[in-house]
Backbone as JSON Lines, residues from 0, in Angstrom:
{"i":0,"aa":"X","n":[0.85,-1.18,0.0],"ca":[0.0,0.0,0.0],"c":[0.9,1.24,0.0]}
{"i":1,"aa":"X","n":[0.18,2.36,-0.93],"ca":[1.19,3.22,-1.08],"c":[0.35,4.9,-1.17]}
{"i":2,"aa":"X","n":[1.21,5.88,-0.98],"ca":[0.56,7.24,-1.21],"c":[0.15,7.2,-2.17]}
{"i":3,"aa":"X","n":[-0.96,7.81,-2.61],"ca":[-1.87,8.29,-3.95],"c":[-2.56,7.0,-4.38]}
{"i":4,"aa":"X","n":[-2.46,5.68,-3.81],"ca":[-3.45,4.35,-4.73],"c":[-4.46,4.43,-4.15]}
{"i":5,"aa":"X","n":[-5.49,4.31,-4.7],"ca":[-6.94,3.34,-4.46],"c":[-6.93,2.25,-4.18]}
{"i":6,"aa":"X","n":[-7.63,2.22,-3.04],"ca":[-7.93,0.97,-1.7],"c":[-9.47,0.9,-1.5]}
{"i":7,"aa":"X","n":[-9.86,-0.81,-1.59],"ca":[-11.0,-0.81,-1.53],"c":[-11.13,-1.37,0.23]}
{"i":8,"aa":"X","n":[-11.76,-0.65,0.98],"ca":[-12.29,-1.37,2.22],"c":[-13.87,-1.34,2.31]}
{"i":9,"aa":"X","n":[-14.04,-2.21,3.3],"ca":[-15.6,-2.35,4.06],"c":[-16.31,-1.36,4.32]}
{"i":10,"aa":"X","n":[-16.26,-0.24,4.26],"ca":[-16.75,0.83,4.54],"c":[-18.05,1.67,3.37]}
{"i":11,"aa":"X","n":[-19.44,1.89,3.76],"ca":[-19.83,1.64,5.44],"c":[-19.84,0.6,5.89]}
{"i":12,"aa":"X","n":[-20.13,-0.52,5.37],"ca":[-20.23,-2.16,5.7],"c":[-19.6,-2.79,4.75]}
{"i":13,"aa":"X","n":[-19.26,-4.04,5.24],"ca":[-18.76,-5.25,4.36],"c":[-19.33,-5.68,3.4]}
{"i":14,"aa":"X","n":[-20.83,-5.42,2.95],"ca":[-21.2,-5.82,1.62],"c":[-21.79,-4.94,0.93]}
{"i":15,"aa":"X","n":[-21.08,-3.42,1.46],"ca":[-21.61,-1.58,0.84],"c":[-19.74,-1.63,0.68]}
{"i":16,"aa":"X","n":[-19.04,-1.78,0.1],"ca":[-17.22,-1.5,0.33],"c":[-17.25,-0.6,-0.59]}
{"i":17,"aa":"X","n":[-16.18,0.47,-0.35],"ca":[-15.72,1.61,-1.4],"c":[-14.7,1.95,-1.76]}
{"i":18,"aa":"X","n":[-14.39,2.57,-2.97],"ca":[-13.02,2.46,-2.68],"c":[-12.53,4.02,-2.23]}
{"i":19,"aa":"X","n":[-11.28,4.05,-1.73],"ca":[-10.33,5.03,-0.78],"c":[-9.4,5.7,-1.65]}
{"i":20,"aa":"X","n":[-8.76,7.3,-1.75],"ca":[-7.73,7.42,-2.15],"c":[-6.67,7.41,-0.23]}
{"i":21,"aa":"X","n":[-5.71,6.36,-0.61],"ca":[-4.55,6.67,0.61],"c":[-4.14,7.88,0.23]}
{"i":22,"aa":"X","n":[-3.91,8.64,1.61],"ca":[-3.34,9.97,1.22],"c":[-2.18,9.65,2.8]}
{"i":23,"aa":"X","n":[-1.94,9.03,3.47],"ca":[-0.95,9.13,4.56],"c":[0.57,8.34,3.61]}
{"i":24,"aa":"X","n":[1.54,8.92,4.47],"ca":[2.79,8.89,3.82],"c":[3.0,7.47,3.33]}
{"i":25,"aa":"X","n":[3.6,6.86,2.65],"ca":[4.02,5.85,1.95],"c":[4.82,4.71,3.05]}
{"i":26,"aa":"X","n":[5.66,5.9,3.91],"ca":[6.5,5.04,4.74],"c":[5.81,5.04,6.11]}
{"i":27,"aa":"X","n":[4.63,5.71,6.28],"ca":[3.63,5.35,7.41],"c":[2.78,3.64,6.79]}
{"i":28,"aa":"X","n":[2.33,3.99,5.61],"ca":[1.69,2.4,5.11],"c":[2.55,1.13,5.4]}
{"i":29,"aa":"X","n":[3.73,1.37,4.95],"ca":[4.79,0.59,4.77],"c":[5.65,0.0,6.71]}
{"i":30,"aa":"X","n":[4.62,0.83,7.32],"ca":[5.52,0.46,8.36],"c":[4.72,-0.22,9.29]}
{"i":31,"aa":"X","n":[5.1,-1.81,9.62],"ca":[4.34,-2.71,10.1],"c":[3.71,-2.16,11.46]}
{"i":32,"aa":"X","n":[4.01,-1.37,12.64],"ca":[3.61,-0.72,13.65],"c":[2.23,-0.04,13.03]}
{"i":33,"aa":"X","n":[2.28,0.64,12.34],"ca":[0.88,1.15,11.8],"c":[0.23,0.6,11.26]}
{"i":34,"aa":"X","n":[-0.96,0.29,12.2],"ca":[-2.26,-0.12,12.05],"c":[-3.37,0.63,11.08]}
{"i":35,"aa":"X","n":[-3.21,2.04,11.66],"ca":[-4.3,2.23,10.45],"c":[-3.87,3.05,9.15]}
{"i":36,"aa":"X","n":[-4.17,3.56,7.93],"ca":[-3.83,4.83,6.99],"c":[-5.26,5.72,7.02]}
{"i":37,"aa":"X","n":[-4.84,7.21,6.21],"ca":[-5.42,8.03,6.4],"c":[-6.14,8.2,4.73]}
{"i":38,"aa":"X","n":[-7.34,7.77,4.48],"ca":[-7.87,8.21,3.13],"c":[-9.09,8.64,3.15]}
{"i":39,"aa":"X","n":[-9.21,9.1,1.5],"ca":[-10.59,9.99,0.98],"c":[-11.52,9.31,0.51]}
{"i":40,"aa":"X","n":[-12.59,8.36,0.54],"ca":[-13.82,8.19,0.3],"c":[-14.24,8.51,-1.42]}
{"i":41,"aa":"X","n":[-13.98,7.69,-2.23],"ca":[-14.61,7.91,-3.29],"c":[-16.07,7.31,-3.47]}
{"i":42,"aa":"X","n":[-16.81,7.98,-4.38],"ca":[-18.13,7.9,-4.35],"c":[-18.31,7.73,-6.47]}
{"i":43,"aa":"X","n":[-19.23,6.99,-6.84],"ca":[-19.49,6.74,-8.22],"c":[-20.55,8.31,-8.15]}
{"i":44,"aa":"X","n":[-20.28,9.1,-9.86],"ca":[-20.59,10.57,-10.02],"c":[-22.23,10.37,-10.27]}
{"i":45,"aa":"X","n":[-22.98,10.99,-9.21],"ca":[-24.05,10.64,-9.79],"c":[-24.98,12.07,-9.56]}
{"i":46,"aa":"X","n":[-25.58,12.15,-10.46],"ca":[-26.46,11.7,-12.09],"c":[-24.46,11.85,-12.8]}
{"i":47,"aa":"X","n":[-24.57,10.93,-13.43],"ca":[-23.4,10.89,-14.08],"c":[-23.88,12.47,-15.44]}
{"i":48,"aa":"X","n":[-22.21,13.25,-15.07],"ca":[-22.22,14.17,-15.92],"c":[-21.98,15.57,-15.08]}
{"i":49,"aa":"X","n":[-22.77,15.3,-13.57],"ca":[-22.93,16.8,-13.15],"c":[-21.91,17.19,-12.52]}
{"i":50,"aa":"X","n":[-22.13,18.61,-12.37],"ca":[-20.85,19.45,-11.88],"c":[-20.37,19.0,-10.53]}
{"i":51,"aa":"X","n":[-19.41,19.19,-10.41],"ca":[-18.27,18.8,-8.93],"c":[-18.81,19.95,-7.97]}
{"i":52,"aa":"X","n":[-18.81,19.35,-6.98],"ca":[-18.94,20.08,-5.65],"c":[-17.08,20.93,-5.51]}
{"i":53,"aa":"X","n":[-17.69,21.83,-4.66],"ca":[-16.54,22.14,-4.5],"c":[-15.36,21.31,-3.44]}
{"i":54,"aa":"X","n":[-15.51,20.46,-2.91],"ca":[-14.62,19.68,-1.98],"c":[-14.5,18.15,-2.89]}
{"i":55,"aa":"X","n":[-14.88,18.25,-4.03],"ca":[-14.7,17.21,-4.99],"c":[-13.86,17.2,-5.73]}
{"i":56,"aa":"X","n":[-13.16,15.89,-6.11],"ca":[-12.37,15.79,-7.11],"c":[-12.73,14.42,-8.35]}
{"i":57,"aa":"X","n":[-12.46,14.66,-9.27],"ca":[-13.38,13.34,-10.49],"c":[-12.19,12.69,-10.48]}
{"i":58,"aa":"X","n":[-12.36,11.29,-10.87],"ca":[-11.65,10.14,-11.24],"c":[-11.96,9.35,-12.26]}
{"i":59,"aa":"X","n":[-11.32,9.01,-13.01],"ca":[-11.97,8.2,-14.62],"c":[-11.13,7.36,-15.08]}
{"i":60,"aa":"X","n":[-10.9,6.48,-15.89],"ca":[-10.21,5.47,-16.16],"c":[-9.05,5.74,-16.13]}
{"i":61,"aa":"X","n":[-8.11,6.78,-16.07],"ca":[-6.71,7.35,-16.54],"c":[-6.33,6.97,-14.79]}
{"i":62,"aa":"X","n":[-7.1,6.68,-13.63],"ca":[-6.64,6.61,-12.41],"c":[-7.16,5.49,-12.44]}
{"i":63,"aa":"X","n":[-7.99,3.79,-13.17],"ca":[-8.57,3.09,-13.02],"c":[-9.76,2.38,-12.48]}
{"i":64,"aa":"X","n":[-10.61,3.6,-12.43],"ca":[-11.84,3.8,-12.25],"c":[-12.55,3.17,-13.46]}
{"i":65,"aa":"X","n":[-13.6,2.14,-12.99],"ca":[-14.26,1.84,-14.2],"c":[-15.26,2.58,-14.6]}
{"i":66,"aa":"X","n":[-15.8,3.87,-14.0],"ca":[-16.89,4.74,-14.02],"c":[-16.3,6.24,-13.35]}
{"i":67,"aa":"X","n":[-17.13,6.93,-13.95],"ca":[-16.76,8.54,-13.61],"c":[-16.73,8.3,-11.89]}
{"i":68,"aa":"X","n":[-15.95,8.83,-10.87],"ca":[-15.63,8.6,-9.76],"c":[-15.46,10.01,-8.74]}
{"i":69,"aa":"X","n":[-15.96,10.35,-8.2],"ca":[-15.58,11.09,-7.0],"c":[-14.88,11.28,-5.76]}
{"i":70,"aa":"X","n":[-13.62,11.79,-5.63],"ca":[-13.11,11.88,-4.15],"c":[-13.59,13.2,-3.36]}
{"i":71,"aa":"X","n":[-14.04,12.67,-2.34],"ca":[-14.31,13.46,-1.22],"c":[-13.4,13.77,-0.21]}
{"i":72,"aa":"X","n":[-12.68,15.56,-0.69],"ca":[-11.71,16.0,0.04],"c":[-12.34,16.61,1.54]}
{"i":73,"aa":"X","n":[-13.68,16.89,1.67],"ca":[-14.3,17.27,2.76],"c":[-13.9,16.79,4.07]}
{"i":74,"aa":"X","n":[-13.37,15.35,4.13],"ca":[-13.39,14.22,5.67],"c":[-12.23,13.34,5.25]}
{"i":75,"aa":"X","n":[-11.14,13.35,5.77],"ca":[-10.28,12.19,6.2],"c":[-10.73,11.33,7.06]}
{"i":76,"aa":"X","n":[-10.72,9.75,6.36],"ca":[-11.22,8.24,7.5],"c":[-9.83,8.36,7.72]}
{"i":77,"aa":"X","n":[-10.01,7.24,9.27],"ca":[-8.71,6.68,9.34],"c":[-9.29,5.02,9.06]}
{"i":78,"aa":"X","n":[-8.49,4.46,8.79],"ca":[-8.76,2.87,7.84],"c":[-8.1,1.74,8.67]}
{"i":79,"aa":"X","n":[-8.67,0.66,8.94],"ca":[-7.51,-0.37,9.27],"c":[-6.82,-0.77,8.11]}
{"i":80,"aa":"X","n":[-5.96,-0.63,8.04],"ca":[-4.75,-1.4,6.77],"c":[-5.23,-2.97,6.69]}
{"i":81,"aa":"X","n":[-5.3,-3.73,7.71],"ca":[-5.42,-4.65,7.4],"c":[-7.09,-5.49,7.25]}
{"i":82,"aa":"X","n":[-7.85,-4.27,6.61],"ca":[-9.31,-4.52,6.28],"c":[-8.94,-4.26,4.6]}
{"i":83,"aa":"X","n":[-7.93,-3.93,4.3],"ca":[-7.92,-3.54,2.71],"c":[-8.48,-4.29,1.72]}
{"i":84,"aa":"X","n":[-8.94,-4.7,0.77],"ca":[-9.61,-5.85,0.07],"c":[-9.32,-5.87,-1.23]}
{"i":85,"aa":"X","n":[-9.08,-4.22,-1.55],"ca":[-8.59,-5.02,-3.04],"c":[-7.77,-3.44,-3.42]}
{"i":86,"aa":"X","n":[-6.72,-3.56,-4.72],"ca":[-6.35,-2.17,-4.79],"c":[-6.91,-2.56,-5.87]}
{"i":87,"aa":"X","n":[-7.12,-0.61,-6.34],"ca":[-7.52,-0.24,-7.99],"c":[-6.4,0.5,-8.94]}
{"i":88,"aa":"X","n":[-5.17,0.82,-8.06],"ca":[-3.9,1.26,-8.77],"c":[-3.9,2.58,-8.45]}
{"i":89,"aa":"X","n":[-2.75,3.42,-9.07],"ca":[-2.2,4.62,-8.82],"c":[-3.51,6.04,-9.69]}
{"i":90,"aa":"X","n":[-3.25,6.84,-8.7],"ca":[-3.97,8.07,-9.0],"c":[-2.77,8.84,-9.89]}
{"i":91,"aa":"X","n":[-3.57,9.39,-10.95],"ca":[-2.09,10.22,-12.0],"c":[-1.68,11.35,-10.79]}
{"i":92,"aa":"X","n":[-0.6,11.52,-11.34],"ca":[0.02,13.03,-10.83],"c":[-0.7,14.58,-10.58]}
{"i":93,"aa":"X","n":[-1.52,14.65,-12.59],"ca":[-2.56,15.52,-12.35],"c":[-3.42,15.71,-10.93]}
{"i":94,"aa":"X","n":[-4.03,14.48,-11.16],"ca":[-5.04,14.2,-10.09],"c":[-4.51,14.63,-8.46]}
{"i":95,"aa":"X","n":[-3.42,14.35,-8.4],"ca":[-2.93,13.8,-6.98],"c":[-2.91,15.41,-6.78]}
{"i":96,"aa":"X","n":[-2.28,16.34,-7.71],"ca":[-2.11,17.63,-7.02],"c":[-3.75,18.21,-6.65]}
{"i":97,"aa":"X","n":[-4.28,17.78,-7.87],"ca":[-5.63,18.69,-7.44],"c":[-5.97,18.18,-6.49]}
{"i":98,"aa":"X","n":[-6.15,16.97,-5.99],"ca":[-6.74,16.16,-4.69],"c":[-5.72,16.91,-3.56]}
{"i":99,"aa":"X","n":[-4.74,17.23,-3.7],"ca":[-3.95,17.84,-2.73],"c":[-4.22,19.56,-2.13]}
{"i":100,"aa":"X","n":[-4.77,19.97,-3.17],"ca":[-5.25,21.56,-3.46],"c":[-6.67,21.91,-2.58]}
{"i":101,"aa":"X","n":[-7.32,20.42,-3.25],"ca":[-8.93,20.42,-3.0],"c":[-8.8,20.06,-1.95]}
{"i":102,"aa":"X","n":[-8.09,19.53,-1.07],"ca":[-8.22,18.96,0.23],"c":[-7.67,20.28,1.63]}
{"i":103,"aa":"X","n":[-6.65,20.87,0.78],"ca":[-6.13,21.77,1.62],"c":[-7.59,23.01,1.72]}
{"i":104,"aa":"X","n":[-7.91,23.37,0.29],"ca":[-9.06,24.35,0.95],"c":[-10.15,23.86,1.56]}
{"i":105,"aa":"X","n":[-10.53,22.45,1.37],"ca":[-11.98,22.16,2.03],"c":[-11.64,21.84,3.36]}
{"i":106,"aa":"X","n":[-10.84,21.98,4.07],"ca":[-10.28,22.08,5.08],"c":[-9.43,23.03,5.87]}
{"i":107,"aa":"X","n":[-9.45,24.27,5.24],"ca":[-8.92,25.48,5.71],"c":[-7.75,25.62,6.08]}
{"i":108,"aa":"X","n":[-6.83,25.23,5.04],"ca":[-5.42,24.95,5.29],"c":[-4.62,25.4,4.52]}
{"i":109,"aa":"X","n":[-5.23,26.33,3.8],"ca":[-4.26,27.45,2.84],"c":[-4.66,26.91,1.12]}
């Protein structure tokens, strides 16, 4: 598990699972003492087409999304690592900054 991939966990329940962008450091995932990581809640775009909220960011096949995709920069989960269930691969670079941008203002952090 790594910074910027998509992680699918149980969340809200085990047979509702979603998938996560990890946003906690690479060498926090990587380090067996840590139990949990820190990610964003993606959500499928619905009515597919409409405009982004402002604490939103889109995701689409170029990040391996099989459908138009939403991250929700509004709320950091914290996750058990070892509830992870499946990865969906790396978020592009593009993406990662805006998810980095969108997260800092929907959270009042410059």
């Amino acid at each position: 598990m790594k910074q910027w991939e998509v992680w699918k966990f149980p969340y809200p329940s085990a047979d509702r699972p979603h998938w996560f962008v990890v946003i906690s450091p690479s060498a926090w995932c990587d380090n067996a003492n840590s139990q949990v990581i820190n990610g964003l809640l993606c959500t499928t775009l619905r009515p597919p087409g409409r405009a982004l909220k402002s604490h939103e960011v889109r995701l689409d096949s170029a990040d391996g999304m099989a459908w138009d995709t939403v991250v929700k920069c509004s709320h950091v989960h914290e996750l058990p690592k070892d509830k992870a269930v499946e990865r969906c691969g790396p978020v592009t670079p593009p993406r990662q900054r805006e998810i980095a941008r969108t997260l800092r203002t929907s959270l009042g952090l410059g």
